[in-house]
Every structure is written in C-alpha cells, then in structure tokens.
VOKOLRO-928948 format. One record per residue (C-alpha): chain; residue number from 0; z, x, y; residue in one letter. Coordinates in Angstrom, 2 decimals, always signed. Example, Ala and Ser with C-alpha at 12.3 -4.5 7.8 and 13.67 -1.06 7.14 Angstrom:
<rs>
{c:A&k:0&zz:+7.80&xx:+12.30&yy:-4.50&r:A}
{c:A&k:1&zz:+7.14&xx:+13.67&yy:-1.06&r:S}
</rs>
This chain:
<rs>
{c:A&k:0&zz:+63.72&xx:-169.19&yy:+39.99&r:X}
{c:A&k:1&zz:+62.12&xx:-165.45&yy:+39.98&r:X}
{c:A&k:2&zz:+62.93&xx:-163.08&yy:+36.68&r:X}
{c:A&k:3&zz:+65.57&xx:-161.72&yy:+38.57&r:X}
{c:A&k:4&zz:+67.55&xx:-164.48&yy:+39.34&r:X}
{c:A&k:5&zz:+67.00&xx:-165.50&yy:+35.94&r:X}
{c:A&k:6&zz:+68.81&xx:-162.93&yy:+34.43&r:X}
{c:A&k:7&zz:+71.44&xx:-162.93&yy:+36.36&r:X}
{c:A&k:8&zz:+75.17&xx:-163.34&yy:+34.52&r:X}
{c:A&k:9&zz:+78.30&xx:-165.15&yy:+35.48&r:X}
{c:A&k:10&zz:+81.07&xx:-162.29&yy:+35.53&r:X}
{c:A&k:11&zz:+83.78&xx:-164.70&yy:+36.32&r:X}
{c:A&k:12&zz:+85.79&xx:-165.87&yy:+39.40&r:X}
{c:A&k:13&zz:+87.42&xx:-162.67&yy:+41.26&r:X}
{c:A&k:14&zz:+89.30&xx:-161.73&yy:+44.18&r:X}
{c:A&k:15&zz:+91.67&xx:-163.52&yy:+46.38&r:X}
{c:A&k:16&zz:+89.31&xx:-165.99&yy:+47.79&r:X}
{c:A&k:17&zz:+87.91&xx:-166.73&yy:+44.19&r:X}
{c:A&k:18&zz:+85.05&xx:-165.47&yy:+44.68&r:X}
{c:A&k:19&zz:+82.42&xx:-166.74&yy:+41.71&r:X}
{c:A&k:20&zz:+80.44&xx:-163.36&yy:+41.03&r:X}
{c:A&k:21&zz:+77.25&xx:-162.64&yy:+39.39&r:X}
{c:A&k:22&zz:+75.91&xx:-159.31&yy:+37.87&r:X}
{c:A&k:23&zz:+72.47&xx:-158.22&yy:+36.93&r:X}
{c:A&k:24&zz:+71.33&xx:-154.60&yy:+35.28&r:X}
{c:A&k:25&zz:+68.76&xx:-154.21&yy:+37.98&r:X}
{c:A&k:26&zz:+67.46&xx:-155.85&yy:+41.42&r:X}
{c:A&k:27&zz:+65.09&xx:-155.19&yy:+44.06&r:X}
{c:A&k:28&zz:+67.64&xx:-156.39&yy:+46.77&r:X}
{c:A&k:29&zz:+70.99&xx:-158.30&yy:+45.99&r:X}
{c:A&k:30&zz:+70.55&xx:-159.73&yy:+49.27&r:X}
{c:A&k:31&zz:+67.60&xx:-161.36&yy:+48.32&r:X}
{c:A&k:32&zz:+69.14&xx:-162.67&yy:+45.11&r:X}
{c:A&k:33&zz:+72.18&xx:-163.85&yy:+46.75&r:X}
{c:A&k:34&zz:+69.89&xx:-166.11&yy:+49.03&r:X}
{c:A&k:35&zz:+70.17&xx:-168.92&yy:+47.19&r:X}
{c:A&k:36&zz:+73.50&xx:-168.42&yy:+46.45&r:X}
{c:A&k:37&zz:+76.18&xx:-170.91&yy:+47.43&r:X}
{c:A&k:38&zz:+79.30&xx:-169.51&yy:+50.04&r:X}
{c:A&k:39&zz:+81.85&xx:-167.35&yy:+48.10&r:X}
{c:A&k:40&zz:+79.24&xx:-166.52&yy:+45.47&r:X}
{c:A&k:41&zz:+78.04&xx:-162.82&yy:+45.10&r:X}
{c:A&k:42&zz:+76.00&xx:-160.69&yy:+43.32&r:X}
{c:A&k:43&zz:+75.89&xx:-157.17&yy:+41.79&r:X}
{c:A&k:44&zz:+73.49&xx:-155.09&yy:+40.85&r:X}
{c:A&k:45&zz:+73.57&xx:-151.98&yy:+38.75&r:X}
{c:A&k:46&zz:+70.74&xx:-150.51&yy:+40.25&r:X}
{c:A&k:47&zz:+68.59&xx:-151.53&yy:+43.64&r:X}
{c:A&k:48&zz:+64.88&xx:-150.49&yy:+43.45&r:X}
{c:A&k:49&zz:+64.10&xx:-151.89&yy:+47.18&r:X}
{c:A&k:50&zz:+67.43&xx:-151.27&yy:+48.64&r:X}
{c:A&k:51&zz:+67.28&xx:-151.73&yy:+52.16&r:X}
{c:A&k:52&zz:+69.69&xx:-151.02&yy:+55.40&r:X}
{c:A&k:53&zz:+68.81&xx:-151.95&yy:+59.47&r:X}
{c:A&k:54&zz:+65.06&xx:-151.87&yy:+60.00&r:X}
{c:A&k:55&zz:+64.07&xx:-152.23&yy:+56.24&r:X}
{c:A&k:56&zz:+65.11&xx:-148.65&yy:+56.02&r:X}
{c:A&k:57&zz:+65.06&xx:-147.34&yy:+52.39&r:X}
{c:A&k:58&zz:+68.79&xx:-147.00&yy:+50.95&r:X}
{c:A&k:59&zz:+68.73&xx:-144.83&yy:+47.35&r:X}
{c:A&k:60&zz:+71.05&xx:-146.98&yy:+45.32&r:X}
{c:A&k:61&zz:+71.09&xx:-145.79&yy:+41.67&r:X}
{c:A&k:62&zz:+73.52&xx:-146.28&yy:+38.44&r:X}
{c:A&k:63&zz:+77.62&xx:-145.62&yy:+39.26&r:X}
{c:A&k:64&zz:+77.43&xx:-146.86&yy:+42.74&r:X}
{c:A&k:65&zz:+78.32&xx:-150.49&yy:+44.25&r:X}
{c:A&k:66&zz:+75.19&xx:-152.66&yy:+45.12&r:X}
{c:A&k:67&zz:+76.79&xx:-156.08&yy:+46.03&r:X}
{c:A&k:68&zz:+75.88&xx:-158.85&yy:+48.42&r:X}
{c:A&k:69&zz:+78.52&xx:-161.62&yy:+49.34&r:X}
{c:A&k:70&zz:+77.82&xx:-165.14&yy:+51.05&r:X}
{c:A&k:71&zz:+79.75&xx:-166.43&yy:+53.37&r:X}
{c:A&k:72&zz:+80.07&xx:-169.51&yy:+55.74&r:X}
{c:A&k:73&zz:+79.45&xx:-168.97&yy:+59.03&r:X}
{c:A&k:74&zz:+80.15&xx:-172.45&yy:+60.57&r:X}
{c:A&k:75&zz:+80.01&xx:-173.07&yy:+64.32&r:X}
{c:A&k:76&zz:+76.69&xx:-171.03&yy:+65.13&r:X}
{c:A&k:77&zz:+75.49&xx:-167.96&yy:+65.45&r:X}
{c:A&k:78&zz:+77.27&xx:-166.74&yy:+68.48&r:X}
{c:A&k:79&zz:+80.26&xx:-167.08&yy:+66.92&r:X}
{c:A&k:80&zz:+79.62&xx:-165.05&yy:+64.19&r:X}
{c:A&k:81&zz:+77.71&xx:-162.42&yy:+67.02&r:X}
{c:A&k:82&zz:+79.67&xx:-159.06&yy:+66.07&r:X}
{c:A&k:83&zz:+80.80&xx:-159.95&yy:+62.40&r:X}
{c:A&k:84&zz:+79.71&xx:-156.67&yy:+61.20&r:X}
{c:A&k:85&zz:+81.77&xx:-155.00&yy:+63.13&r:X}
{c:A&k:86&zz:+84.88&xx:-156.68&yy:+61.63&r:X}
{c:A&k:87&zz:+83.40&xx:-156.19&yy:+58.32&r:X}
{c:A&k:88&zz:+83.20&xx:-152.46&yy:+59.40&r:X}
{c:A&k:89&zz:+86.98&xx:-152.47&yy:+60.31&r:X}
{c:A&k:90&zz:+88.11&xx:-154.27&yy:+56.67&r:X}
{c:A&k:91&zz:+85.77&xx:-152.16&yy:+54.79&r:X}
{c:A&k:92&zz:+86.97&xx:-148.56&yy:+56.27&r:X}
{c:A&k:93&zz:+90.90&xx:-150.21&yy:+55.62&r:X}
{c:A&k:94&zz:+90.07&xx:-150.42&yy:+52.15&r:X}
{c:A&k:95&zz:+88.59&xx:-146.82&yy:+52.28&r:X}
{c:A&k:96&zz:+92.16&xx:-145.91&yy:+53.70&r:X}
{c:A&k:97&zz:+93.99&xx:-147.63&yy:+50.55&r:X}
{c:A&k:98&zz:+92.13&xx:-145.91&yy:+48.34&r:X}
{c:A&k:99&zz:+92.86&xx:-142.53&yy:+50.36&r:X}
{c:A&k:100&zz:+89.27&xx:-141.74&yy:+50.98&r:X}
{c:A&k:101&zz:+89.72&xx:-138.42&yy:+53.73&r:X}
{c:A&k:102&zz:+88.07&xx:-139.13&yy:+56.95&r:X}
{c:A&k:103&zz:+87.16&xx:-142.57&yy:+55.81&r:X}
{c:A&k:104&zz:+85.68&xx:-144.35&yy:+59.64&r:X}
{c:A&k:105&zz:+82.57&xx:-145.93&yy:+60.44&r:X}
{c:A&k:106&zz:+79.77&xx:-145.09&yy:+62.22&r:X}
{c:A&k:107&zz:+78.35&xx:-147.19&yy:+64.63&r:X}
{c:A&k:108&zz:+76.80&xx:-149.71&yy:+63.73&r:X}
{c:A&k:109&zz:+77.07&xx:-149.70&yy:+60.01&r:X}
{c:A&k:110&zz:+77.97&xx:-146.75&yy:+58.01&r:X}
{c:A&k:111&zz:+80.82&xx:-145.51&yy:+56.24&r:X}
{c:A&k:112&zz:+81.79&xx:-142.49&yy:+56.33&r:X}
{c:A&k:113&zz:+83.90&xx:-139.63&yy:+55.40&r:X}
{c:A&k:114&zz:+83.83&xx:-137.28&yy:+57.87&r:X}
{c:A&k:115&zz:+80.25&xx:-136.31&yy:+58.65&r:X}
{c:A&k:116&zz:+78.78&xx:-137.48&yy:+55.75&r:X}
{c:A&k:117&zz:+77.31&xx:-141.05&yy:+54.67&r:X}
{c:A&k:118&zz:+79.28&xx:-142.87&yy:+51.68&r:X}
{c:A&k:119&zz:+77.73&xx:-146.57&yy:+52.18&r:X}
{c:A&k:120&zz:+76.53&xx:-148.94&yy:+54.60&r:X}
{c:A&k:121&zz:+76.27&xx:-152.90&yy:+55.23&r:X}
{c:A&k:122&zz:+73.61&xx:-155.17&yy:+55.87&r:X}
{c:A&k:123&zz:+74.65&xx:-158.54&yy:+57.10&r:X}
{c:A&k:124&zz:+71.64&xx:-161.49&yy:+57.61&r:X}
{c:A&k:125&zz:+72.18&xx:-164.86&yy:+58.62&r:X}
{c:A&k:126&zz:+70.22&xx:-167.42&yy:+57.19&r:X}
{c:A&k:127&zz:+69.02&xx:-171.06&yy:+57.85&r:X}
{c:A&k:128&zz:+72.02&xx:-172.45&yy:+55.65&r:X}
{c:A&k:129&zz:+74.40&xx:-171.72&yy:+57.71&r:X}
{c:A&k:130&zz:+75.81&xx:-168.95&yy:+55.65&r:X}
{c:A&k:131&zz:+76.06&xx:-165.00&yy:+56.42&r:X}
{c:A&k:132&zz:+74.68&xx:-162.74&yy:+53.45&r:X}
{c:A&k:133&zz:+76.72&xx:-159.67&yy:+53.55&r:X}
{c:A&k:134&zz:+75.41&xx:-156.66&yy:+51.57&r:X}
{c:A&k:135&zz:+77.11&xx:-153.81&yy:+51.01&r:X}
{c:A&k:136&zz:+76.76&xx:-150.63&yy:+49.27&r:X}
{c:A&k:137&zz:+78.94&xx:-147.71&yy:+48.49&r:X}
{c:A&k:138&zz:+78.57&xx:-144.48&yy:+46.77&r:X}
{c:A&k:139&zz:+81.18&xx:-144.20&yy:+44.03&r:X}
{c:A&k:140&zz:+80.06&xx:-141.99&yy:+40.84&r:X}
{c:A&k:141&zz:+76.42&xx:-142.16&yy:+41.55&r:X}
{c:A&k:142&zz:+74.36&xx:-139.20&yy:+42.85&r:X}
{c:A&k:143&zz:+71.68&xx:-140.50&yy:+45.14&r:X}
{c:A&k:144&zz:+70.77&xx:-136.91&yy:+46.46&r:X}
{c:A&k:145&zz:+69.59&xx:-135.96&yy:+42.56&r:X}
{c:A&k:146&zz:+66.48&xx:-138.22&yy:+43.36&r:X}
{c:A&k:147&zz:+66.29&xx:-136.76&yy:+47.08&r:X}
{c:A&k:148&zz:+67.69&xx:-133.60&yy:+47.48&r:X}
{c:A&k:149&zz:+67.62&xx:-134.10&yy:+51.15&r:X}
{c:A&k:150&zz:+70.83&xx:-136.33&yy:+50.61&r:X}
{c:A&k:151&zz:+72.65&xx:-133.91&yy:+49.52&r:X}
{c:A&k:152&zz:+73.55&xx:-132.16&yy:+52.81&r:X}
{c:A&k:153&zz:+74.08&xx:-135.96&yy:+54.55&r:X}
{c:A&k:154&zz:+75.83&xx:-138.26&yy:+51.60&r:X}
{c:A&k:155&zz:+79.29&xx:-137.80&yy:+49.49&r:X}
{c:A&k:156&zz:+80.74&xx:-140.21&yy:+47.15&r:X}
{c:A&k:157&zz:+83.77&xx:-141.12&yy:+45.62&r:X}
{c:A&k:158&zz:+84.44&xx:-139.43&yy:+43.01&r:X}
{c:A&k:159&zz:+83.23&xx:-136.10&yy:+45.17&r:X}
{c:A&k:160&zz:+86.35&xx:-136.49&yy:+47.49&r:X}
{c:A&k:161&zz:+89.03&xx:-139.08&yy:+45.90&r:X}
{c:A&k:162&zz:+91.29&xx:-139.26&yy:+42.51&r:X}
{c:A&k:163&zz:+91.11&xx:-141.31&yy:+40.82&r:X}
{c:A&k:164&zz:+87.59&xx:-142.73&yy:+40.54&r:X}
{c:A&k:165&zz:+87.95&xx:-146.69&yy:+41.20&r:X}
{c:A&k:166&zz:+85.53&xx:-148.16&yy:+38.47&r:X}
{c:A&k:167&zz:+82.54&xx:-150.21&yy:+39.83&r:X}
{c:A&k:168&zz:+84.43&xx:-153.20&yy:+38.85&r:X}
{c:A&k:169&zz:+87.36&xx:-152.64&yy:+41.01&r:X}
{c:A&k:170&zz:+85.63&xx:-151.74&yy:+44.03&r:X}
{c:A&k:171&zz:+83.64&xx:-154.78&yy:+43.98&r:X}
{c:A&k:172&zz:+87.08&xx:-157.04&yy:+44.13&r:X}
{c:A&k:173&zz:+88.47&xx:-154.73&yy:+46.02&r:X}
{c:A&k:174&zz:+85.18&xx:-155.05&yy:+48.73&r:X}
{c:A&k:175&zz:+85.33&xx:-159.15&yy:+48.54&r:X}
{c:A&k:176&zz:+88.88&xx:-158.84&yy:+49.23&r:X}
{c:A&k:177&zz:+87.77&xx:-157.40&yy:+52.34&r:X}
{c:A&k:178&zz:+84.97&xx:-159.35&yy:+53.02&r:X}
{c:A&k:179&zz:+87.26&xx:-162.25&yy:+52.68&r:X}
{c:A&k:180&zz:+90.02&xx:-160.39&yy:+55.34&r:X}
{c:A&k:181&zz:+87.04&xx:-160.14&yy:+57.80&r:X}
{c:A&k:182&zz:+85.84&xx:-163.44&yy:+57.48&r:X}
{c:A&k:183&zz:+89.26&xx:-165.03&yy:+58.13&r:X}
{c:A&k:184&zz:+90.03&xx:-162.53&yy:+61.23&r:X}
{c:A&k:185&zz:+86.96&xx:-163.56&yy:+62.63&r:X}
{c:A&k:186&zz:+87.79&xx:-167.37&yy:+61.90&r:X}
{c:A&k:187&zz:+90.51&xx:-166.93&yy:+64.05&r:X}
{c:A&k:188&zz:+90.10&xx:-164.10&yy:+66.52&r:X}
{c:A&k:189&zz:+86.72&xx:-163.39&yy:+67.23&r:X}
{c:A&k:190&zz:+84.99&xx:-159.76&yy:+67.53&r:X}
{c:A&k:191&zz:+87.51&xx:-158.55&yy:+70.54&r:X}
{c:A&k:192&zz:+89.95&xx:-157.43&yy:+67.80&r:X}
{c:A&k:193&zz:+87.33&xx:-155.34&yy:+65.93&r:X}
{c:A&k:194&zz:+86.62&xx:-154.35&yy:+68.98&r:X}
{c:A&k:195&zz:+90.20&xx:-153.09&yy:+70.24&r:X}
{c:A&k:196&zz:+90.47&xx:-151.51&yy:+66.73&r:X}
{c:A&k:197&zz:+87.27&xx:-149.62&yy:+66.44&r:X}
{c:A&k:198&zz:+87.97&xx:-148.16&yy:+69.95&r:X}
{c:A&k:199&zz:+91.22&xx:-146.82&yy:+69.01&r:X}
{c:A&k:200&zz:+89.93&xx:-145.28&yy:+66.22&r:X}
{c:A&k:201&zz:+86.87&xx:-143.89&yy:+68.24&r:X}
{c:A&k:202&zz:+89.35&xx:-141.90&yy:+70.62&r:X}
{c:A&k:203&zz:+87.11&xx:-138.84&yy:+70.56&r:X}
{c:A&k:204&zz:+83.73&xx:-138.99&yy:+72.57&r:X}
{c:A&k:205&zz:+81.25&xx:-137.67&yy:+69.79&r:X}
{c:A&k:206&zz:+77.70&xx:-136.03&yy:+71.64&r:X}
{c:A&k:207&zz:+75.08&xx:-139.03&yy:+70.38&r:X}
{c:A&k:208&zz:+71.76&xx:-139.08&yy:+70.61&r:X}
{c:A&k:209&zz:+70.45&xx:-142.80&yy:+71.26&r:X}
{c:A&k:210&zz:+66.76&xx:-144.08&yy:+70.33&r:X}
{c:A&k:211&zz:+65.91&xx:-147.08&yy:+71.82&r:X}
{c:A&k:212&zz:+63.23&xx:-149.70&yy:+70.51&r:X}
{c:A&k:213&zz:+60.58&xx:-148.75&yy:+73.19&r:X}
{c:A&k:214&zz:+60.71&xx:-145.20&yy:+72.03&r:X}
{c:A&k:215&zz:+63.24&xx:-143.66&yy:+75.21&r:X}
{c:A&k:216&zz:+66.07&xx:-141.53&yy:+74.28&r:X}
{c:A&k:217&zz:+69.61&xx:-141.40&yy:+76.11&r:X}
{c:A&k:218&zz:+71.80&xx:-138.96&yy:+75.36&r:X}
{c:A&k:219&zz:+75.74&xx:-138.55&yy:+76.16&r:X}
{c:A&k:220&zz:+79.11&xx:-138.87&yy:+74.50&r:X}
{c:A&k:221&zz:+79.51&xx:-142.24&yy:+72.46&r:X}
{c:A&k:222&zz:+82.97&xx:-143.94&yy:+73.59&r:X}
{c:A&k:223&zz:+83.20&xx:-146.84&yy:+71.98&r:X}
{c:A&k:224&zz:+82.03&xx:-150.55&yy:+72.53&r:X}
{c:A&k:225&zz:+82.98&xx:-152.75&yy:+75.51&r:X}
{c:A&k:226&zz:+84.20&xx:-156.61&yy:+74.65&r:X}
{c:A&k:227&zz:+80.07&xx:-157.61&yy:+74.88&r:X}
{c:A&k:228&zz:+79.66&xx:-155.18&yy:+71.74&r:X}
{c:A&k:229&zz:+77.70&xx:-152.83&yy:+73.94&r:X}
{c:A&k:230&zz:+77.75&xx:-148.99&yy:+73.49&r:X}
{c:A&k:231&zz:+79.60&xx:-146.93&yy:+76.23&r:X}
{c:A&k:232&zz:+78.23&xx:-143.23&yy:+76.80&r:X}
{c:A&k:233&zz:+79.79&xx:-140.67&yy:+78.93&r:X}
{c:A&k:234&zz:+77.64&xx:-138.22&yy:+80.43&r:X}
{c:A&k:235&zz:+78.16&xx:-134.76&yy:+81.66&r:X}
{c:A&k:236&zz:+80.58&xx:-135.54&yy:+84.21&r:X}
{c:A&k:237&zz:+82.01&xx:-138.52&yy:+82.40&r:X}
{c:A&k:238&zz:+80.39&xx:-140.88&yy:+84.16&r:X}
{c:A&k:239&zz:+80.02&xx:-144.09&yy:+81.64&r:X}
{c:A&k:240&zz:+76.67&xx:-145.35&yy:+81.04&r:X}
{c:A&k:241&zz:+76.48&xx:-148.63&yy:+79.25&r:X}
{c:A&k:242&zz:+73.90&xx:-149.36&yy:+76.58&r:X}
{c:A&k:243&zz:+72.53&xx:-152.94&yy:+75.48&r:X}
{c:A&k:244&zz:+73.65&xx:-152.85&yy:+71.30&r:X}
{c:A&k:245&zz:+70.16&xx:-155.42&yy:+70.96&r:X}
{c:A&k:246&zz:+67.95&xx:-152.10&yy:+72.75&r:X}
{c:A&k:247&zz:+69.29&xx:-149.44&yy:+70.22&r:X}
{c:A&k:248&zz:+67.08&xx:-148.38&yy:+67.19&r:X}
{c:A&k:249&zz:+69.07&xx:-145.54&yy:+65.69&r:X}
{c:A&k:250&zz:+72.33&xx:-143.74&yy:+66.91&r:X}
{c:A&k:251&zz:+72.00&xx:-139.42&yy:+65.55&r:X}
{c:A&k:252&zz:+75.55&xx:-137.68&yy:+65.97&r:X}
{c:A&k:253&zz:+74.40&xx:-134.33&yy:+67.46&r:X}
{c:A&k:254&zz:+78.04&xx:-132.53&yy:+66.07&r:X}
</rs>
C-alpha cells in the first residue's frame, strides 16, 4: 500500500446504493487510488496534484471543488459497457438540472458545462477486475483559473452561477447517486437511450472543429451521435458526414 492509500479515511456508507466512501486531504489521482478499490467503493480527494482527463491531459483540481472516483461492476464485457460515459454524461448533467445549474449540458465526449464554459469533466477506465473506475470532477467553490489565469475566460463554477452553494459533501452523494442511476440504465438498456437523450438535447448543430489522431482536421456542424456512438457533422449544405468516435482526438466548438 503507497502513502496515499495509507492515509486514506473511511467517511461512512452514503448514497442510495450504499456506497462505502473514502476521503483523503490530498492525491495525485483518485483514480489511481480507487484501483484497488472494491465495486461501490469511492474515493475523494481534497486536492488532485496529477489530475488527469482524456489523453493524460492536465485537469487543475484545487481545494472547494469535487475530486471523486467511483468503482463500479461492469459484468458481461467490455462491449457492453462500450458507451457508459455517455450515460454517465446524461445522469450527471440531470443532477446539474436539480440543482438549477443555467445551461447545465455536456459536451461531447466528456465535459460539463454551463453554457460555453467548462464546470467538470469525467474520466471513466476499465480495468482487469472487471470493474469500471469512474472519475469525476466538478468545479464547486474552487477557483482553478487563480493558478492559470487562462481558465478564467473557459471555466465557471458553482458557486459563480447557482444559490445556494451545495457543500463538497453533498455533491459527492449527490454524484454517486448518479453514478448509481447510470449504472442501472445501462444494466438494463444499453447506450441507445443515452443516445436518444443526448440527441434531443443536441437539437442545435454547433460549428466544431474535429482533430483526429493522425493529425487531419474536419470541420462542420456537430449533430449528435448515431446508435454506433459515432459523431454526425453537417457540412455546408447539410450534407452529414459521419466520424469514427475511436479516430477523434479533441472536439473545439468554433461559437
């Protein structure tokens, strides 16, 4: 057991799904520390020093915000489990809506968002055990763009746009509620829901700019997902153009 692990706390069982959570003061990545984790355990952190979202990039996670990373079963393989984020995405901007965060949707593939600017995102890994590793984390009273000002234009929290401010507490039952939502639609549904969902809420075509892993760019109007998960671009004369989710290394919003 590492140092961090090792000082590591039992807050209690919480949530609907009683959840048995764990809290540190500080972490490199909760998704590391929840690794060893059994399902329905989690972890907090109050602070991430190697915070991480898709491609290892660096996510600012400092005191007041939520830095949590949930395990889950994923029984049955990993194609059935092929989308999960997506109904993760779906739970996680519902409780946004509860909570009457303005704008509150999320940006394909993992960000959450109030209007155009960034208030969290998810990381989901699957490991050997047969158990997803969900990590999450969400800008509350914390002010990540005080350590890199170039935030500030891109990021929002909480307690910028929302009375009152949830406590760090609540939103972490409040986001393993969710969690525990997603896991069951999935159970019984599958990604097409998420799917049907996200689509509806994605009714207007926003002009993207698409980077794909060999370097090419495509440009058009994102439109949602088809059933396969894969991105659906208008171009100028609305002509769909469908892009492999697997090819894509960043999605820009151009407005």
């Amino acid at each position: 057991m590492n140092e961090e692990a090792a000082n590591m706390t039992v807050a209690g069982t919480v949530g609907k799904a009683g959840w048995r959570l764990f809290e540190c003061g500080s972490a490199a990545s909760t998704n590391d520390l929840a690794r060893d984790l059994s399902a329905w355990s989690a972890v907090r952190a109050d602070v991430q020093t190697g915070g991480r979202g898709r491609f290892g990039r660096v996510f600012v996670s400092d005191r007041g915000g939520l830095w949590i990373s949930a395990v889950l079963p994923a029984d049955g393989g990993v194609a059935k489990w092929a989308g999960f984020s997506l109904m993760v995405g779906v739970h996680l901007v519902r409780m946004l809506e509860v909570l009457r965060v303005s704008s509150a949707r999320l940006r394909w593939p993992n960000d959450l968002m109030s209007s155009r600017k960034k208030l969290g995102g998810l990381l989901i890994e699957q490991s050997a055990r047969d158990v997803l590793i969900v990590g999450f984390g969400l800008n509350i009273s914390n002010t990540p763009w005080a350590s890199d000002p170039a935030l500030e234009a891109i990021s929002t929290s909480i307690a910028r746009i929302s009375e009152p401010v949830p406590s760090v507490q609540e939103m972490a039952v409040r986001t393993l509620d969710a969690l525990a939502d997603a896991h069951q639609a999935m159970e019984e549904g599958g990604m097409t829901a998420a799917i049907d969902e996200l689509n509806a809420r994605w009714s207007r075509p926003v002009p993207v700019e698409v980077l794909l892993a060999d370097g090419k760019k495509v440009f058009g109007r994102f439109a949602g997902l088809d059933q396969q998960g894969n991105l659906r671009l208008l171009d100028e004369t609305d002509f769909e153009i469908l892009v492999g989710h697997q090819s894509i290394e960043k999605l820009s919003e151009l407005d």
